[in-house]
C-alpha positions in Angstrom: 26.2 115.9 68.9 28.9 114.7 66.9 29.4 118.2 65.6 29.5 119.6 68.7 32.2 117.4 69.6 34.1 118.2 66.7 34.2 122.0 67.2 37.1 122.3 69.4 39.5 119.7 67.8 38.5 121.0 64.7 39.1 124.6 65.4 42.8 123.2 66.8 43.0 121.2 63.1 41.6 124.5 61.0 44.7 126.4 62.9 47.7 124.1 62.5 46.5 123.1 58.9 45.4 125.8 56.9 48.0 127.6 55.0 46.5 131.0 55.9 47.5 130.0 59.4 51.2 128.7 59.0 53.8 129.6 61.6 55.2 133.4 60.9 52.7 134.3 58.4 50.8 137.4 60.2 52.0 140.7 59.4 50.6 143.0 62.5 51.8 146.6 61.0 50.6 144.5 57.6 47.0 146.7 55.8 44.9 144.4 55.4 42.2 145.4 53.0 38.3 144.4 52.6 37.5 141.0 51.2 35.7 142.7 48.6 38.9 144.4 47.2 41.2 141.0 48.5 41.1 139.8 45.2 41.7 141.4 41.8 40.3 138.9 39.0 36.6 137.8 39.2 35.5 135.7 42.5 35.0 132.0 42.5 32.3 130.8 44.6 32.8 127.2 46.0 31.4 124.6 43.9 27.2 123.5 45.0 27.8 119.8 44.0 29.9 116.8 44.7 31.5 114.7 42.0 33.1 112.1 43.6 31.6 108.8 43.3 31.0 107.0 46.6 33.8 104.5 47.7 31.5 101.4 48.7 28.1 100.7 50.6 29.4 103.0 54.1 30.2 106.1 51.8 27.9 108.5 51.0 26.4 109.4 54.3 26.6 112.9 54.5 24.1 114.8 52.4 24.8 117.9 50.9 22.8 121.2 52.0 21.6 123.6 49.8 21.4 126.0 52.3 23.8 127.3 54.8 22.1 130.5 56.1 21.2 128.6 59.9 25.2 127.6 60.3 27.6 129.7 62.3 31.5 130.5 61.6 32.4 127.8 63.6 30.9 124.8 61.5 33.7 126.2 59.0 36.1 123.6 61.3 33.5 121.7 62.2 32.7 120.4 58.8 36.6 120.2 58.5 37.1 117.6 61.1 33.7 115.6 59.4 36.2 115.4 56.3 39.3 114.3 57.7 37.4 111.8 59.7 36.0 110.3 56.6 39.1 110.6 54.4 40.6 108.6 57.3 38.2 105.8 56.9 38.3 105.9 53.4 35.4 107.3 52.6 36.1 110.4 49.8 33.0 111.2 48.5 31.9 111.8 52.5 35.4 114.1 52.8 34.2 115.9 49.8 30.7 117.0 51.2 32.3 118.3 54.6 35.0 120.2 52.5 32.1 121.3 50.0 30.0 122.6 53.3 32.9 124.3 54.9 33.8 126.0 51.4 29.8 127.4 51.1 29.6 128.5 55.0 33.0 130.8 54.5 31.9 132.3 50.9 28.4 132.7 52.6 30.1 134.4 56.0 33.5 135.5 55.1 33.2 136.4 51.5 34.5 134.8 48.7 37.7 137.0 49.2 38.3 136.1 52.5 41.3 134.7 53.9 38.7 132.1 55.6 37.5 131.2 51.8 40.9 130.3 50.1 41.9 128.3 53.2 38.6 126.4 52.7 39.4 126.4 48.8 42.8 125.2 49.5 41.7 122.3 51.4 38.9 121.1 49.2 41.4 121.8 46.2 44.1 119.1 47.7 41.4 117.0 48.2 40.5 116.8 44.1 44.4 117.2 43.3 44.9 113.8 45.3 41.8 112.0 44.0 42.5 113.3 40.9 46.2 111.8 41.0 45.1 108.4 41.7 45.7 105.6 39.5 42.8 102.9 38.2 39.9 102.2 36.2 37.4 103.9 39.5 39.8 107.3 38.6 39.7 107.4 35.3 36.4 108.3 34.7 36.1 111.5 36.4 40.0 112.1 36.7 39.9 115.4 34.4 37.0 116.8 35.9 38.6 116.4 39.7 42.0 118.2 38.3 39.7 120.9 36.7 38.2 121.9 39.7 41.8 121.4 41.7 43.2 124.0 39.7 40.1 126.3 40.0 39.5 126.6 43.6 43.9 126.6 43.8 44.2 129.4 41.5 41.7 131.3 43.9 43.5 130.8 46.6 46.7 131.4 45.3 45.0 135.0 44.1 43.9 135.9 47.7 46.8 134.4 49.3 49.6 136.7 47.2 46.7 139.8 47.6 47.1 139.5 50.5 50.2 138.7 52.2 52.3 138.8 49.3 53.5 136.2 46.5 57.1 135.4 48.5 54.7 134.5 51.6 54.7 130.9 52.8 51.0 130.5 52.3 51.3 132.1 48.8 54.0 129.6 47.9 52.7 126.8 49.4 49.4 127.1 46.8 51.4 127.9 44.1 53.1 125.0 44.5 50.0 122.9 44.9 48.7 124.9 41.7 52.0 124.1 39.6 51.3 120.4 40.3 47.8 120.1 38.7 48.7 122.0 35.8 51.6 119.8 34.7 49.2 116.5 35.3 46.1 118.2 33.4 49.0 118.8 31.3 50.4 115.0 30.9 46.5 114.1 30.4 46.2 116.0 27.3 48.9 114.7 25.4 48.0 111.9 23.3 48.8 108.2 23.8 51.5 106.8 21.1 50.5 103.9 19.3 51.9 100.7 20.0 54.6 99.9 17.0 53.0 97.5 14.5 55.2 94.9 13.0 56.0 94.5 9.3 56.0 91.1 7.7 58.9 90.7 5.0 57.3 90.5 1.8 56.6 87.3 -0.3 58.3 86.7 -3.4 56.1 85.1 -6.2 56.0 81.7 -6.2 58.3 81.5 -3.1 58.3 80.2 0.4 57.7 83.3 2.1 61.2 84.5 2.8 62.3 87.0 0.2 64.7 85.6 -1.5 65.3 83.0 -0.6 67.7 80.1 -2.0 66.5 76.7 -2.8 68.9 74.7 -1.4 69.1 70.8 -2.5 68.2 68.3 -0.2 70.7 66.9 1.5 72.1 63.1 1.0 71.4 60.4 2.9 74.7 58.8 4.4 76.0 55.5 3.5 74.4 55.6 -0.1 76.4 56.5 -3.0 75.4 59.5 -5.1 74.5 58.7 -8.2 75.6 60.4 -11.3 73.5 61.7 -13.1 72.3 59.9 -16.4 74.0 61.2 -19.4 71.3 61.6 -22.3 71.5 58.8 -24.8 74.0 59.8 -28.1 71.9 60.6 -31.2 71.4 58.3 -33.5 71.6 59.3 -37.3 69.3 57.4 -39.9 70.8 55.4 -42.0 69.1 53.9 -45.3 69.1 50.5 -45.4 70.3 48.7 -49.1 67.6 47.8 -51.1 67.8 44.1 -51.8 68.3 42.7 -55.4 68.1 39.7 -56.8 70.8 37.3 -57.3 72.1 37.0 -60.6 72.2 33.7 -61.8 74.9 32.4 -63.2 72.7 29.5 -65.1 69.4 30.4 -65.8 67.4 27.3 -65.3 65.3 26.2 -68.3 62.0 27.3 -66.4 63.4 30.3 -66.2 64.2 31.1 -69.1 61.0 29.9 -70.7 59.0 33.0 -68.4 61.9 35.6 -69.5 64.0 36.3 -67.3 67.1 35.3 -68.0 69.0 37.6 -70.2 
């Protein structure tokens, strides 16, 4: 029911938002040739799989169908307005899955060439670009991956749009534009992070006080007390021999004396 709903307000949003379908873009006396031979390079086919990780407990609702042979051409817009319903409530893995469904219905009706498919591309393109773009620890993870496929499903469009209508068309533009974008973030992503600068300690002289060097400075006086002067080294003394002491001469020589003999 709530597809039903959606149809005409999303046919209404498929109109005024796509790029395929911007004001001035259709060419009547314009050839338009087959969506087999829209494109020149190799075809790229919408991707089967989500990868954005669900934003809480209320995302995640819508699952994704393998198989889209029982939907008509108008659940192209009807999966569109599923997306921007759940973008609006915050809820970008859900946005994913209806851009995803929209992408396979218009590769499985249109072609992948089609004009339908690169406006479907285009959309679910933006939608990585922007996740992709976001700053955070949830982004990081699968940040690279998101851009990858942004530039993928852009470069297709761009590659159908300038087939097409022509590369100076406002469509064709308009992706390019998108395209340039992701290219210089994947860009800013791959080069590498400089290193924080590491500090260098001075180095130590030997025996020092870890300032190379350094000057020993001597500590300073205390006011109110006199220096002193420093003490002067005590003079050399020389040796000097002392006299050997001899004995007295006498100028008597005592009769006791003499008798041992020594008085001369």
């Amino acid at each position: 029911m709530v597809i039903a709903a959606a149809i005409g307000l999303g046919g209404w949003l498929l109109l005024n938002t796509a790029p395929a379908d911007l004001p001035g873009s259709e060419r009547p006396n314009a050839a338009r040739p087959e969506p087999a031979q829209a494109a020149s390079g190799p075809l790229v086919m919408c991707p089967s799989e989500p990868v954005v990780p669900a934003a809480g407990d209320k995302d995640g609702q819508f699952p994704m169908q393998a198989d889209v042979s029982g939907l008509l051409a108008v659940d192209i817009a009807s999966f569109v307005v599923l997306s921007q319903e759940a973008s609006a409530a915050g809820r970008a893995r859900d946005a994913e899955v209806g851009l995803l469904m929209s992408c396979k219905i218009a590769d499985k009706l249109k072609g992948a060439a089609s004009v339908e498919s690169a406006d479907a591309k285009y959309r679910l393109g933006s939608h990585y670009a922007n996740l992709g773009r976001r700053e955070g620890p949830a982004a990081a993870p699968n940040r690279a991956e998101l851009l990858a496929r942004a530039q993928t499903l852009l470069a297709d469009s761009v590659l159908t749009y300038s087939t097409r209508f022509g590369e100076n068309d406002d469509r064709s533009r308009l992706a390019a534009s998108a395209l340039a974008s992701v290219r210089q973030t994947l860009a800013q992503l791959a080069q590498p992070q400089s290193a924080p600068p590491v500090s260098v300690a001075p180095p130590v002289s030997p025996g020092g006080n870890g300032v190379a060097g350094a000057e020993k400075l001597p500590a300073p006086s205390r006011p109110g007390i006199a220096a002193r002067p420093p003490a002067r080294p005590a003079p050399a003394t020389e040796a000097r021999e002392k006299p050997r002491q001899t004995a007295p001469v006498l100028k008597e020589c005592p009769p006791a004396v003499a008798t041992l003999g020594l008085c001369d």
